[in-house]
C-alpha positions as CSV (number, residue, x, y, z in Angstrom):
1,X,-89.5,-119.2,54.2
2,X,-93.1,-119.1,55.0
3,X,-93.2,-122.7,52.2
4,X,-90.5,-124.2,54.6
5,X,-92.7,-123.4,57.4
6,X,-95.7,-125.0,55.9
7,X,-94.0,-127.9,54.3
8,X,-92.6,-128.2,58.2
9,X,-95.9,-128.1,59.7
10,X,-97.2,-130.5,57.2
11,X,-95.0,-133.1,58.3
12,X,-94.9,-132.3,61.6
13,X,-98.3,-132.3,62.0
14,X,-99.1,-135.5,59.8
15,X,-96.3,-137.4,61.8
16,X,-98.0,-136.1,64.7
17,X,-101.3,-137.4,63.7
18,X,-100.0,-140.8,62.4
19,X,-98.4,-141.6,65.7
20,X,-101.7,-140.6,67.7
21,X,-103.8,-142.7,64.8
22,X,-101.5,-146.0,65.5
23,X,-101.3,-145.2,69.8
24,X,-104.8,-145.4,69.5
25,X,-105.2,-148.7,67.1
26,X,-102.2,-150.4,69.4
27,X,-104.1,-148.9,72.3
28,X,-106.8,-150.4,71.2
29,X,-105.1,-153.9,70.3
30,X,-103.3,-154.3,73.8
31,X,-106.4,-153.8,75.2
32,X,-108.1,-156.6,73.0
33,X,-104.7,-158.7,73.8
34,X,-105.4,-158.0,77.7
35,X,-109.0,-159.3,77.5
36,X,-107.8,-162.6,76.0
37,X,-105.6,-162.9,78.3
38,X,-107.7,-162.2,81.2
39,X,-109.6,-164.8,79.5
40,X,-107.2,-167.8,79.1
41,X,-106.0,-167.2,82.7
42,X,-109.6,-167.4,84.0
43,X,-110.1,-170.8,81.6
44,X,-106.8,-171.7,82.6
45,X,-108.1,-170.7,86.7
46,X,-111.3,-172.5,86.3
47,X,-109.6,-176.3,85.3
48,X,-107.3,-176.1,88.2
49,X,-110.1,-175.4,91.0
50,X,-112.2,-178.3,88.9
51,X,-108.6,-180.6,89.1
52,X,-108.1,-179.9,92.7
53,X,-111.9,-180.0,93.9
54,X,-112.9,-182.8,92.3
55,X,-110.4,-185.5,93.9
56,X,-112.0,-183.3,97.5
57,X,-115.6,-184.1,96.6
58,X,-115.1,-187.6,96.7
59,X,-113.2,-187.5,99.7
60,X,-116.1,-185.1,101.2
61,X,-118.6,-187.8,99.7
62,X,-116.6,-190.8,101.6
63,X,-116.4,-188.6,104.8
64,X,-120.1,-187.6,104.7
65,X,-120.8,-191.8,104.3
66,X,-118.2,-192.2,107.2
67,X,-120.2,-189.7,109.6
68,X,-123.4,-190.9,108.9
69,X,-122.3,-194.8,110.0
70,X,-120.7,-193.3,113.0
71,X,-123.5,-191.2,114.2
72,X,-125.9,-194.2,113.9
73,X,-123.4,-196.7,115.7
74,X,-123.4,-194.1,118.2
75,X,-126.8,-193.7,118.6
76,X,-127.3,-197.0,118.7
77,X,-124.5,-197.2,121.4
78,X,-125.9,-194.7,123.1
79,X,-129.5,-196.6,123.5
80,X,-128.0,-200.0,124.6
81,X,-125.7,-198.2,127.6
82,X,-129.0,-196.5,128.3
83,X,-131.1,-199.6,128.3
84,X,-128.4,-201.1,130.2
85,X,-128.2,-198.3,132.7
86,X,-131.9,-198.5,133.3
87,X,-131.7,-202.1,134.1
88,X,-128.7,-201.9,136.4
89,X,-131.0,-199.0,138.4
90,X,-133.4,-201.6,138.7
91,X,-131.3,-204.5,140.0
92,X,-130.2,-201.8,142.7
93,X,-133.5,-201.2,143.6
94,X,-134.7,-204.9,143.5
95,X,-132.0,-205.9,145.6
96,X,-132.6,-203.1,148.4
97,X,-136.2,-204.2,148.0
98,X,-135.5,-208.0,148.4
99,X,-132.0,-208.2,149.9
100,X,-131.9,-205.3,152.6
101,X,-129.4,-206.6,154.9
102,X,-127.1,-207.3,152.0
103,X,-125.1,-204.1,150.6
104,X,-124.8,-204.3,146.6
105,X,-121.1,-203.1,145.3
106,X,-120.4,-199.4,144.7
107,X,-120.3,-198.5,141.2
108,X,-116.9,-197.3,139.8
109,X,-116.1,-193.5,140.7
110,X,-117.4,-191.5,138.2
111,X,-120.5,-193.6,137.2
112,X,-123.4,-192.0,138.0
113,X,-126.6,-194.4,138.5
């Protein structure tokens, strides 16, 4: 009985060993598997952002080119109605100077001169 027993652990135990020997190889493959993975969905992650940002950087680059002519146009805007607000100040005080008994035209509420 005692060769039954052994013969019994023998193949217990080597079935028992086997299956821990290939859980660890296949452990060790899904793992490897997993990292490849992770790796063609970060390839895979990095050519979308590059699809979809690229067709925004031009768009940025037009914008950019876009706020640039505005803000001079305005600056430049900005300098005539000031150049022209100066003058108008000094019609109004060349005609009280020259024209007293004459009243010059109110300016438009919400003008400030």
């Amino acid at each position: 009985m005692s060769a039954v027993a052994e013969w019994v652990g023998v193949v217990v135990g080597s079935t028992t060993a086997g299956s821990l020997v290939t859980a660890f190889f296949n452990r060790r493959k899904l793992k490897a598997e997993g990292n490849r993975l992770d790796a063609e969905a970060a390839h895979v992650i990095a050519q979308t952002a590059v699809t979809l940002v690229a067709p925004l950087q031009a768009q940025v680059t037009e914008l950019l080119g876009r706020v640039e002519a505005l803000e001079d146009e305005n600056e430049a805007t900005r300098t005539t109605l000031g150049k022209a607000f100066s003058y108008i100040r000094e019609l109004l005080r060349w005609v009280r100077e020259h024209l007293p008994d004459l009243t010059p035209p109110m300016p438009p509420p919400g003008l400030k001169l």
